[in-house]
ZADO-1210 file (C-alpha; in nm, 4 decimals, padded with zeros to 6 digits):
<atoms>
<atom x="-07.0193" y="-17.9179" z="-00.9660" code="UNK" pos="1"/>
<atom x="-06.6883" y="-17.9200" z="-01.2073" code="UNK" pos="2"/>
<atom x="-06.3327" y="-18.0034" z="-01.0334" code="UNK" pos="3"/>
<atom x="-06.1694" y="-17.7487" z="-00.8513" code="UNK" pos="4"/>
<atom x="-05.8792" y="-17.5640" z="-01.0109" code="UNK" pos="5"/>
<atom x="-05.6114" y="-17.4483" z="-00.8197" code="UNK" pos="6"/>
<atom x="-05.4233" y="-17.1660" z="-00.9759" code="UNK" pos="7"/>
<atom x="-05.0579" y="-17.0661" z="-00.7986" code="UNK" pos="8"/>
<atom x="-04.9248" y="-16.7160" z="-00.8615" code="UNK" pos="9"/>
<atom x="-04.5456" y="-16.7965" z="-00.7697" code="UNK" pos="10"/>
<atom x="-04.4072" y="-16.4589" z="-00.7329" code="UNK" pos="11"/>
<atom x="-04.5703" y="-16.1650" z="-00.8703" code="UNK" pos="12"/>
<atom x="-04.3745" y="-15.8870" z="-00.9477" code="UNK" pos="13"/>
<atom x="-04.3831" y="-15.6056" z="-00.6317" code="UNK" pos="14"/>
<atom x="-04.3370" y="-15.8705" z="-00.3638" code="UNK" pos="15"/>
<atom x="-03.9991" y="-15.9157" z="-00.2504" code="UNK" pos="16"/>
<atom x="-03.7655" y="-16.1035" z="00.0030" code="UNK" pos="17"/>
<atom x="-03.8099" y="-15.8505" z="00.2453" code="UNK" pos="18"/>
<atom x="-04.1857" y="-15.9755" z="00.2805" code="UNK" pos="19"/>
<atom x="-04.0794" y="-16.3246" z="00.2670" code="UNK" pos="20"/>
<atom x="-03.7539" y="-16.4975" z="00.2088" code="UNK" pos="21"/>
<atom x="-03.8970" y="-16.7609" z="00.0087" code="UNK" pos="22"/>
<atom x="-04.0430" y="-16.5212" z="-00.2249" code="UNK" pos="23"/>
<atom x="-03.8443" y="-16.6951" z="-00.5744" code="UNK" pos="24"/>
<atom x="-03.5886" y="-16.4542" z="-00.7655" code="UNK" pos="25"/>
<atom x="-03.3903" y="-16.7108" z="-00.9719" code="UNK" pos="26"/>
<atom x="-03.4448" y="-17.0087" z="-01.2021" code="UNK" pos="27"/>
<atom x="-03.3894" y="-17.2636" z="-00.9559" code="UNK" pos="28"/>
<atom x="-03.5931" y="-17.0993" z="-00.6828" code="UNK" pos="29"/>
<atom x="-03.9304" y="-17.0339" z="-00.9300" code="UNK" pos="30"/>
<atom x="-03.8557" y="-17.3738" z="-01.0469" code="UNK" pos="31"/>
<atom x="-03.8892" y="-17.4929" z="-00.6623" code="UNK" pos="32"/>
<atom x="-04.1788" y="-17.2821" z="-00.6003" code="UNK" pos="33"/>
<atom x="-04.3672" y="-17.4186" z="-00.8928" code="UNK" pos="34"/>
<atom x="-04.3288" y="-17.7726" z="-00.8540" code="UNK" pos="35"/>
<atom x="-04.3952" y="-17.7004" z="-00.5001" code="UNK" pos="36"/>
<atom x="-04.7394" y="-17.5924" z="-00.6005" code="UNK" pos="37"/>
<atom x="-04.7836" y="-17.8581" z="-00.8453" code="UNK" pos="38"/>
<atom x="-04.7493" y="-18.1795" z="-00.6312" code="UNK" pos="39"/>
<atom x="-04.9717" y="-17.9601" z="-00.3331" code="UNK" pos="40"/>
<atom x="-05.2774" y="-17.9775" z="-00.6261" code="UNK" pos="41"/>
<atom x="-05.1957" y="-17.6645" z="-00.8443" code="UNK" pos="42"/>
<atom x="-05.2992" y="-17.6951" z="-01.2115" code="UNK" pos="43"/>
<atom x="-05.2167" y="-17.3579" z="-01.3327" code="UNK" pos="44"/>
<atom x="-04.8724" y="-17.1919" z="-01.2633" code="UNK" pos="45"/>
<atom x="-04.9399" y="-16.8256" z="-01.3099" code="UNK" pos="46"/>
<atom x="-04.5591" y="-16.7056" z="-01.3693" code="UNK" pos="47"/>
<atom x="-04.4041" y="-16.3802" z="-01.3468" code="UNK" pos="48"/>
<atom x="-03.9757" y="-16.3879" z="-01.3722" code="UNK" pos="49"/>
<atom x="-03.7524" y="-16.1750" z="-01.2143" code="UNK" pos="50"/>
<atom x="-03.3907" y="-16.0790" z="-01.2616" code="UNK" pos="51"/>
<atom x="-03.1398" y="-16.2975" z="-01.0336" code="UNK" pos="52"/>
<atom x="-03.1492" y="-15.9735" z="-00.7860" code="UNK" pos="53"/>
<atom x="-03.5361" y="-15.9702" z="-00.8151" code="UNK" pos="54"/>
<atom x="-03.6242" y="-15.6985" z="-01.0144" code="UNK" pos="55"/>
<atom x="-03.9192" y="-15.7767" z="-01.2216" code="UNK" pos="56"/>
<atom x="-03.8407" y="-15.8193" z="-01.6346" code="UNK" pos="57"/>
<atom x="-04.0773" y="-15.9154" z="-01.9172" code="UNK" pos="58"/>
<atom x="-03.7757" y="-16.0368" z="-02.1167" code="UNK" pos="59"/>
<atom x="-03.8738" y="-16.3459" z="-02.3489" code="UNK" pos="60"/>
<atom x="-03.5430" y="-16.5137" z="-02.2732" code="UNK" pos="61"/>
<atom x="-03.6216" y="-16.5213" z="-01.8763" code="UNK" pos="62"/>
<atom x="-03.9337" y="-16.6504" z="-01.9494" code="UNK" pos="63"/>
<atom x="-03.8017" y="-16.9401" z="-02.1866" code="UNK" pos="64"/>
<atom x="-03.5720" y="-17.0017" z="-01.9427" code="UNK" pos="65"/>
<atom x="-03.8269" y="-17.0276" z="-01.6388" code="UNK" pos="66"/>
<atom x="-04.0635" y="-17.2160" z="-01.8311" code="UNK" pos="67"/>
<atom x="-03.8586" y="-17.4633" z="-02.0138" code="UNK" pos="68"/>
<atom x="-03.7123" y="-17.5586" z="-01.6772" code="UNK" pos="69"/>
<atom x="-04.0637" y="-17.5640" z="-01.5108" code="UNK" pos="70"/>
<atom x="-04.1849" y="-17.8306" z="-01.7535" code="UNK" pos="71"/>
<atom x="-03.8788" y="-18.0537" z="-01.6700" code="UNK" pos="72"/>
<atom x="-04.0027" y="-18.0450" z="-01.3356" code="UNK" pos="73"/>
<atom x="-04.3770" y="-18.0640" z="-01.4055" code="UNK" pos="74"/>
<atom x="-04.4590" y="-18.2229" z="-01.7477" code="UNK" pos="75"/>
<atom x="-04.8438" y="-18.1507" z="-01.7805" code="UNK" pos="76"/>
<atom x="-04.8617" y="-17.8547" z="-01.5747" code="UNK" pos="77"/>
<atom x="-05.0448" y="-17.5500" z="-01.7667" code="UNK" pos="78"/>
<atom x="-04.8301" y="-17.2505" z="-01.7487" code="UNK" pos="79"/>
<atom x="-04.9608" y="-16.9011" z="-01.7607" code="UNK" pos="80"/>
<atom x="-04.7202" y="-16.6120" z="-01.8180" code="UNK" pos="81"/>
<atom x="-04.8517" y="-16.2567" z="-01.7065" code="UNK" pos="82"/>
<atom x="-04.8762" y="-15.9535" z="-01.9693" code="UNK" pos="83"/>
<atom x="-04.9317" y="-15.7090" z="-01.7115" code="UNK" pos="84"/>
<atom x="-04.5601" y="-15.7030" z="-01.5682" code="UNK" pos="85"/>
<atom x="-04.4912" y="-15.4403" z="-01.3487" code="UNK" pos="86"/>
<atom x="-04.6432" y="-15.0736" z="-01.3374" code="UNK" pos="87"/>
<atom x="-04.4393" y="-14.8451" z="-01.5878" code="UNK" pos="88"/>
<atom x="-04.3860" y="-15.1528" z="-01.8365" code="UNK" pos="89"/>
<atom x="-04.4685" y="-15.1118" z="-02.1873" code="UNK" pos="90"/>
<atom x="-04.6664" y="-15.2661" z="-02.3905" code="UNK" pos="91"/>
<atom x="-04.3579" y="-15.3851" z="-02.6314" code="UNK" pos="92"/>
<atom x="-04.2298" y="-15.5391" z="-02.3171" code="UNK" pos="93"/>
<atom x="-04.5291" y="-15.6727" z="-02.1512" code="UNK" pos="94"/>
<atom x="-04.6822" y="-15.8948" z="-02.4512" code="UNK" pos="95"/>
<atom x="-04.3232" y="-16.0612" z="-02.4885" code="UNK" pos="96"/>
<atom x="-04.4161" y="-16.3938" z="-02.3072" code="UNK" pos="97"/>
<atom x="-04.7101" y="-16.4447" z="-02.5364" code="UNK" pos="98"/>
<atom x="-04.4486" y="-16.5213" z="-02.8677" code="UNK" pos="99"/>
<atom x="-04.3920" y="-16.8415" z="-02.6291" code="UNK" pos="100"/>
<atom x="-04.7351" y="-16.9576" z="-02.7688" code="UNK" pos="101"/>
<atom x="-04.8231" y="-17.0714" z="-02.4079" code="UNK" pos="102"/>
<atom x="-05.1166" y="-17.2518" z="-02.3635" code="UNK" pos="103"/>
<atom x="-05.2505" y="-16.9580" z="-02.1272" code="UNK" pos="104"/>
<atom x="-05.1808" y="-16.5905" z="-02.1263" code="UNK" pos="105"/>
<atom x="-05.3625" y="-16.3027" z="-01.8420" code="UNK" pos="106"/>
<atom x="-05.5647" y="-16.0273" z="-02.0592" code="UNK" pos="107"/>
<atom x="-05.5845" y="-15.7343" z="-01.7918" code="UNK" pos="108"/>
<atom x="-05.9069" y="-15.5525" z="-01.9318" code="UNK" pos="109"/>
<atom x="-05.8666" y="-15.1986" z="-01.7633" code="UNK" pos="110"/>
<atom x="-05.6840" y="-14.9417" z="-01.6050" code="UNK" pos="111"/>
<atom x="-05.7075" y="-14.9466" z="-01.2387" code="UNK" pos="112"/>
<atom x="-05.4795" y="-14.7610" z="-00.9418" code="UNK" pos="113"/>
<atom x="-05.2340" y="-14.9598" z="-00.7285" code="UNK" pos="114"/>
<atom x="-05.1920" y="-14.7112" z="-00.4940" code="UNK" pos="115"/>
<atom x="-05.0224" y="-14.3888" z="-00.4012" code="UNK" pos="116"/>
<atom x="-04.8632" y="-14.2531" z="-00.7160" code="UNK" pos="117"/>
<atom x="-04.9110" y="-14.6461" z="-00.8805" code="UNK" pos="118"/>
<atom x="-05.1198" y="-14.6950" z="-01.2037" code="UNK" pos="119"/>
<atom x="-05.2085" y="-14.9300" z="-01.3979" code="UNK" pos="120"/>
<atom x="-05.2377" y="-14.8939" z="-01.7220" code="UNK" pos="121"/>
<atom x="-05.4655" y="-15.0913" z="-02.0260" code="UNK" pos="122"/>
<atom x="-05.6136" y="-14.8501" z="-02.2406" code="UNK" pos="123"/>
<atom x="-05.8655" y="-14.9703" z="-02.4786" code="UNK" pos="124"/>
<atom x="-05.6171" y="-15.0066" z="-02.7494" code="UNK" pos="125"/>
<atom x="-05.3715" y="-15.2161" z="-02.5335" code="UNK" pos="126"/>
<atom x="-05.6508" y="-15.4855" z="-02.4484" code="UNK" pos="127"/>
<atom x="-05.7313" y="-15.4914" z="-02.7964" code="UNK" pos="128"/>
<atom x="-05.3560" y="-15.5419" z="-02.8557" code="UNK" pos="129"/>
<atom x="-05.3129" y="-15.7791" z="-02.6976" code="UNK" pos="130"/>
<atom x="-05.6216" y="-15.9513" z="-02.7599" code="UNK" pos="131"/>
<atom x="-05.5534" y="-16.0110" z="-03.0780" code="UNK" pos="132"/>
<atom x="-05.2369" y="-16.1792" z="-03.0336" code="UNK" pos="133"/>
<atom x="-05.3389" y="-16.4531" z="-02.8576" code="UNK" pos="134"/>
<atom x="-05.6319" y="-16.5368" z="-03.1015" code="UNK" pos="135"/>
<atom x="-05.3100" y="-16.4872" z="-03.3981" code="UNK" pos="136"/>
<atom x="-05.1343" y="-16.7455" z="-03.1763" code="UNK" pos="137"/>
<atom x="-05.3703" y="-16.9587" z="-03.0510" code="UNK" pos="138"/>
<atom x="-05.3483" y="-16.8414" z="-02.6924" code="UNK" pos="139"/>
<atom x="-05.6537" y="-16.8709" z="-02.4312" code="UNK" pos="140"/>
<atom x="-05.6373" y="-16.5432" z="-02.2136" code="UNK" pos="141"/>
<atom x="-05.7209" y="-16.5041" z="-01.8472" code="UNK" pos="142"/>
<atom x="-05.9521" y="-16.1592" z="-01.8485" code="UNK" pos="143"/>
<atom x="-05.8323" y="-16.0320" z="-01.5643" code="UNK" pos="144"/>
<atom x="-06.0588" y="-15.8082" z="-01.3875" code="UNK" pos="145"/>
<atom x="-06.0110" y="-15.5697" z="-01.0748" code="UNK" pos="146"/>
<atom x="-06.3786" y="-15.4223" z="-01.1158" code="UNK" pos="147"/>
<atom x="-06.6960" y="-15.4959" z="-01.2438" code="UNK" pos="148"/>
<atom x="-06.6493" y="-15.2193" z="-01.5492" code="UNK" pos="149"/>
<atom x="-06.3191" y="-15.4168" z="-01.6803" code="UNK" pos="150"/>
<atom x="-06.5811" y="-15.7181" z="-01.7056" code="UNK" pos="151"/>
<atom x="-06.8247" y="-15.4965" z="-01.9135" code="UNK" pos="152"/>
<atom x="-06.5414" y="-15.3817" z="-02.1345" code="UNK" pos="153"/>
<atom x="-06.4302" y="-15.7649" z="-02.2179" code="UNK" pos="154"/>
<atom x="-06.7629" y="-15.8396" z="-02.2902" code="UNK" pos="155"/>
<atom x="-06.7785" y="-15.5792" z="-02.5616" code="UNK" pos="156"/>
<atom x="-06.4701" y="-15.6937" z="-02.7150" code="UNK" pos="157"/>
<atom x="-06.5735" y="-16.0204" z="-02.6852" code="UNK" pos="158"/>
<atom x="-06.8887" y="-15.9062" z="-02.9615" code="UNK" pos="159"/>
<atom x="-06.6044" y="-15.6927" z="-03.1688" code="UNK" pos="160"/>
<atom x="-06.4028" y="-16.0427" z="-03.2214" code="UNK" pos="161"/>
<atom x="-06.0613" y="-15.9380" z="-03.0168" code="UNK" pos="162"/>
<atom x="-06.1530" y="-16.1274" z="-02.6998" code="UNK" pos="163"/>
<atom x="-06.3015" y="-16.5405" z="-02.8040" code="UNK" pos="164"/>
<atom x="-06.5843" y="-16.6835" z="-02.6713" code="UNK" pos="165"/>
<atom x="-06.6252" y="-16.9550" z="-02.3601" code="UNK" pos="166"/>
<atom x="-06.3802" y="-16.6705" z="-02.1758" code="UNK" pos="167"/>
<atom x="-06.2066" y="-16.7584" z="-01.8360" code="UNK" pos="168"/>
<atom x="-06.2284" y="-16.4974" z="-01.6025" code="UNK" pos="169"/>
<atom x="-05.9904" y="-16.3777" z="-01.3085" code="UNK" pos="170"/>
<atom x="-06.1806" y="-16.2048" z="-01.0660" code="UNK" pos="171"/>
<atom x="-05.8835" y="-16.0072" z="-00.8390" code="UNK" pos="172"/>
<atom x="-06.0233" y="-15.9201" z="-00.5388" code="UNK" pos="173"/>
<atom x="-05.8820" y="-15.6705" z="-00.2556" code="UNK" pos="174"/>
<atom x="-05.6832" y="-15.4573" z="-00.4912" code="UNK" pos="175"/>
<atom x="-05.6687" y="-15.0755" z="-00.3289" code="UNK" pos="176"/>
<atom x="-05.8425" y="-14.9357" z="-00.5762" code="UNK" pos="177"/>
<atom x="-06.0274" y="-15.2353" z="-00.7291" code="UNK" pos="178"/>
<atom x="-06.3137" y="-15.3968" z="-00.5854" code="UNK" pos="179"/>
<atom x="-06.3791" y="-15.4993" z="-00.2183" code="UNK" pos="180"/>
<atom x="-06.3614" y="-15.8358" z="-00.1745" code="UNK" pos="181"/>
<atom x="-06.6944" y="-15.9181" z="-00.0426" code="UNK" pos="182"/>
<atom x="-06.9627" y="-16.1802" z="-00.0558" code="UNK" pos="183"/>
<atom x="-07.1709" y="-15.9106" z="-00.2159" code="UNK" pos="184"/>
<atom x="-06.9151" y="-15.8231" z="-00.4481" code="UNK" pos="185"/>
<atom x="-06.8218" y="-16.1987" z="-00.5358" code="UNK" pos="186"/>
<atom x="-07.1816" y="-16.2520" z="-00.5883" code="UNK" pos="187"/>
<atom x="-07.2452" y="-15.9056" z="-00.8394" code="UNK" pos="188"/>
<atom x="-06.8834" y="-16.0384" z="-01.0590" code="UNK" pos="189"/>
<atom x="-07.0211" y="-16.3725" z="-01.0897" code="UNK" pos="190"/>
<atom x="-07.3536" y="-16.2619" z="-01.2123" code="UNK" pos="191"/>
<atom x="-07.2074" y="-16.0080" z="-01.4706" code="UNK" pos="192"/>
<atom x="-07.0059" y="-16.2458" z="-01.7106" code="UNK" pos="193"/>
<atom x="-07.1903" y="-16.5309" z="-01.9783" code="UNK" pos="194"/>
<atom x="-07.3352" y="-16.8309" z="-01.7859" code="UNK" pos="195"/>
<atom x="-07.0896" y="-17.0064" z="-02.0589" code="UNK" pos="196"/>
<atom x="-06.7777" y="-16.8570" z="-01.8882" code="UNK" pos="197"/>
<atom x="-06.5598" y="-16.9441" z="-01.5917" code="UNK" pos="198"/>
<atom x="-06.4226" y="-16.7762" z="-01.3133" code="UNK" pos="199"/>
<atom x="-06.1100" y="-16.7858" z="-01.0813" code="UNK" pos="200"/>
<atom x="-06.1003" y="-16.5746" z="-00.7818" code="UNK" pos="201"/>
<atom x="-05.7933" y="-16.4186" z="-00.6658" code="UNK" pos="202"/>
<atom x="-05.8365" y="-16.3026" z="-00.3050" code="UNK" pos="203"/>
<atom x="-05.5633" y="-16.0184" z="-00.2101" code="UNK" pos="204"/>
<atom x="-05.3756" y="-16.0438" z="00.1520" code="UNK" pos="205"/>
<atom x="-05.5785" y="-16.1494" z="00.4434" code="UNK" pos="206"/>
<atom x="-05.9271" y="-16.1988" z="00.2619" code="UNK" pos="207"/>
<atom x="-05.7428" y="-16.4976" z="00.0490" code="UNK" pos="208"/>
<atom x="-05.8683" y="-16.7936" z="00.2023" code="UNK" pos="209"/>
<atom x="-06.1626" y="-16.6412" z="00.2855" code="UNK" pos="210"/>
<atom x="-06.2548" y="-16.5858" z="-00.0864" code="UNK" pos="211"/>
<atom x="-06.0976" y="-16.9231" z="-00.2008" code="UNK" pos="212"/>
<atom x="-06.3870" y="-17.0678" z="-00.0141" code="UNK" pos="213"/>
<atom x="-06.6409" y="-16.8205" z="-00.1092" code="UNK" pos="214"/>
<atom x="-06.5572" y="-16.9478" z="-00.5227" code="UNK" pos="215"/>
<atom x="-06.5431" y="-17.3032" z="-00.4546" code="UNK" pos="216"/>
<atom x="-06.9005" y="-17.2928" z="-00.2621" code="UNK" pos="217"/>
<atom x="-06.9900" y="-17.0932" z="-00.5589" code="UNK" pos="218"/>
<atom x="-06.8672" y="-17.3091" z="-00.8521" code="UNK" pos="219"/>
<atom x="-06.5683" y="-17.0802" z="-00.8928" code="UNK" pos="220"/>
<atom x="-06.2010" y="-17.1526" z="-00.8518" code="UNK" pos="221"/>
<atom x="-05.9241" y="-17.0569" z="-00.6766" code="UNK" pos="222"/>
<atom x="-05.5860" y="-16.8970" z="-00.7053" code="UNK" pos="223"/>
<atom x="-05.3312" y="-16.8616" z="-00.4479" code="UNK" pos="224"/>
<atom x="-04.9635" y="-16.7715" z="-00.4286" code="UNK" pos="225"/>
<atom x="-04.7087" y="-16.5149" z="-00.2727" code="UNK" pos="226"/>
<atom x="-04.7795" y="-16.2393" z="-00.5852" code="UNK" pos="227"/>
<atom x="-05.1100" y="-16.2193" z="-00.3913" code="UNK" pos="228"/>
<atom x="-05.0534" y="-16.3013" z="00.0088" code="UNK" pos="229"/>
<atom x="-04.7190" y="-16.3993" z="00.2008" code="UNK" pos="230"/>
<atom x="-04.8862" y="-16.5772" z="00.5238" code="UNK" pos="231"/>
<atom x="-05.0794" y="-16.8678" z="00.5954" code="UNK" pos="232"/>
<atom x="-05.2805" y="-16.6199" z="00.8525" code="UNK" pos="233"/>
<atom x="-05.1499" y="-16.3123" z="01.0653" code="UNK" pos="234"/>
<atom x="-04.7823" y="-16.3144" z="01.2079" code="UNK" pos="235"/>
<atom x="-04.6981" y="-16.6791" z="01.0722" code="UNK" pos="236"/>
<atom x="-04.5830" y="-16.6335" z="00.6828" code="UNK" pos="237"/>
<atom x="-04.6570" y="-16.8798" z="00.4573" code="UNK" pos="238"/>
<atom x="-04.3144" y="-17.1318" z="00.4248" code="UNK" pos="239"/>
<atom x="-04.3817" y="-17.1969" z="00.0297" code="UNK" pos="240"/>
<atom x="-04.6081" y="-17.1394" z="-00.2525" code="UNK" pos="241"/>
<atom x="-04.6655" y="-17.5267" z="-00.1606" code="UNK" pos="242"/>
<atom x="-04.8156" y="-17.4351" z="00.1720" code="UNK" pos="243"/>
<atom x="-05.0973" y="-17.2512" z="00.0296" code="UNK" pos="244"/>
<atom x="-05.1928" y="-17.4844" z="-00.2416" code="UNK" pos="245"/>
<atom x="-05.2274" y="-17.7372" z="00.0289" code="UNK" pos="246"/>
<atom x="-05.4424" y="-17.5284" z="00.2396" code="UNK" pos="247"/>
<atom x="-05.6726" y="-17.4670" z="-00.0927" code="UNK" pos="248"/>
<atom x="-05.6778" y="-17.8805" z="-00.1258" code="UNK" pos="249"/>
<atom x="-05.7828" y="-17.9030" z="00.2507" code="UNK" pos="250"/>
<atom x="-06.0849" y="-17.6066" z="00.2187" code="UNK" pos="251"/>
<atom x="-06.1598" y="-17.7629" z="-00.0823" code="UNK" pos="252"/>
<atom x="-06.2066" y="-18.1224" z="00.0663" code="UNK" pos="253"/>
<atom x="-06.4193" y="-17.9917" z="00.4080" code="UNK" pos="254"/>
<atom x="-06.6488" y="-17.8518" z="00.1206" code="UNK" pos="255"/>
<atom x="-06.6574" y="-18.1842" z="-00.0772" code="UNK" pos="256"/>
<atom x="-06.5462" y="-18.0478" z="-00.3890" code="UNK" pos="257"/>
<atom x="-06.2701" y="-18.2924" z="-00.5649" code="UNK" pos="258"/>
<atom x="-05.9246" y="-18.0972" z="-00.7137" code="UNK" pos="259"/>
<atom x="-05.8560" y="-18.0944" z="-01.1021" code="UNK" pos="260"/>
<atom x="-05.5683" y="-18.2630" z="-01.2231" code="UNK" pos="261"/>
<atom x="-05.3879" y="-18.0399" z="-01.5240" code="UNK" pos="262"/>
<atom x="-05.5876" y="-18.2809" z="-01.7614" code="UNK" pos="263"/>
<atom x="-05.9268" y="-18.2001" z="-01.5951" code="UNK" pos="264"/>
<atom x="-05.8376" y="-17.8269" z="-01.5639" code="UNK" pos="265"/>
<atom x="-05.7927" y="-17.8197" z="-01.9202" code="UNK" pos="266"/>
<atom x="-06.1143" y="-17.9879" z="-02.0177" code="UNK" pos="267"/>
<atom x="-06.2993" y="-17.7337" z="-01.7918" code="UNK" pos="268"/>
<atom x="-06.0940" y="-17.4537" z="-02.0221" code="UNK" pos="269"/>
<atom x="-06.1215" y="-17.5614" z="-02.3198" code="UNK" pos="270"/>
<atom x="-05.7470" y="-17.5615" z="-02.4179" code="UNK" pos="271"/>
<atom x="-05.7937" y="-17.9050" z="-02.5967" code="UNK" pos="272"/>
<atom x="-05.5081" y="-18.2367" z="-02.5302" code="UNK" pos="273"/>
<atom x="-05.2015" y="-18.1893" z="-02.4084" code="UNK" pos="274"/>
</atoms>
């Protein structure tokens, strides 16, 4: 079975201070939260930026910013900006990050509800969109995928030449409104995408570890972070982004699967030297 990789969503871009004070707002804190990750075992840092207040932006100068001073602090680590922002975002502002030429970018195939009043949306024309940007400029997307349609719909853009082939898929888990996050489920999203793909699993609040485990066992891997869970288990929140990397390295080890370094992870993906 391939090397583990460990992705680390840092921040997110709905969960605040209030759920955990060492949820990262500024520079220096995403900067601490990402290294953090990175000497715990992380390969991948999935980023979202925020305002110094910690309002979520998609501005390309935050992201410079954020990323530049990431790679001062962790050379070979792969960083992945998000294009889904925050619900109400447009698409103008959304695909900013991506005219970074990252090595990475997500590619959220489908609309899907976040809850109460809360959608999100990728029409047809979006994924599209932005699909083709990232072939223009050489960027490997991250399909994400809240449901087993948003798979089907990659796949058939995959055929129409907006999405490449060998894709890398981000199963998310848990969403209200996505799918459950199940053995079952896990089993029925691995199943669905090309034997030639990969998948990540991103487990959402108290099913995280629980899922992490499920991919690894299944030849998946695994993302953590504080966009997608705040604790390390009920009533004790997690300290740092750090914390749950490690906790990833230790499931990991009891299941004798070895951790990729940001060379490995890159072989596995396909994004070529570094």
């Amino acid at each position: 079975m391939e090397k583990l990789i460990i992705s680390a969503a840092i921040c997110g871009a709905e969960v605040t201070k209030e759920h955990n004070p060492s949820v990262p707002y500024t520079v220096e804190e995403i900067v601490r939260e990402a290294k953090g990750a990175y000497e715990n075992g992380a390969s991948i840092i999935h980023l979202h930026v925020r305002d110094d207040n910690g309002a979520p932006t998609q501005d390309i100068n935050r992201f410079r910013e954020c990323m530049d001073a990431i790679k001062l602090a962790c050379p070979d680590v792969i960083i992945q900006p998000s294009t889904g922002g925050a619900v109400g975002m447009s698409n103008l502002e959304r695909i900013q990050p991506v005219n970074l030429s990252p090595e990475m970018a997500t590619l959220d195939c489908g609309t899907c509800n976040f809850g109460g009043d809360d959608i999100f949306v990728n029409t047809e024309n979006t994924i599209k969109e932005f699909g083709q940007k990232m072939i223009e400029l050489g960027v490997k997307p991250e399909i994400e995928v809240f449901d087993k349609g948003m798979i089907d719909m990659a796949l058939r853009l995959n055929k129409k030449g907006y999405i490449k082939d060998n894709m890398h898929f981000n199963f998310v888990m848990g969403v209200n409104g996505g799918i459950n996050a199940t053995y079952r489920d896990l089993i029925f999203m691995k199943e669905s995408i090309p034997q030639s793909s990969t998948f990540t699993v991103s487990g959402i609040g108290k099913v995280q570890f629980e899922m992490v485990a499920l991919s690894i066992l299944l030849g998946g891997h695994a993302r953590v972070g504080f966009e997608d869970n705040v604790y390390m288990e009920k009533g004790m929140p997690a300290i740092s982004n750090g914390q749950l990397v490690a906790r990833v390295v230790k499931i990991a080890n009891s299941l004798q699967r070895e951790i990729a370094s940001p060379k490995e992870a890159r072989q596995i993906l396909g994004l070529g030297d570094f």
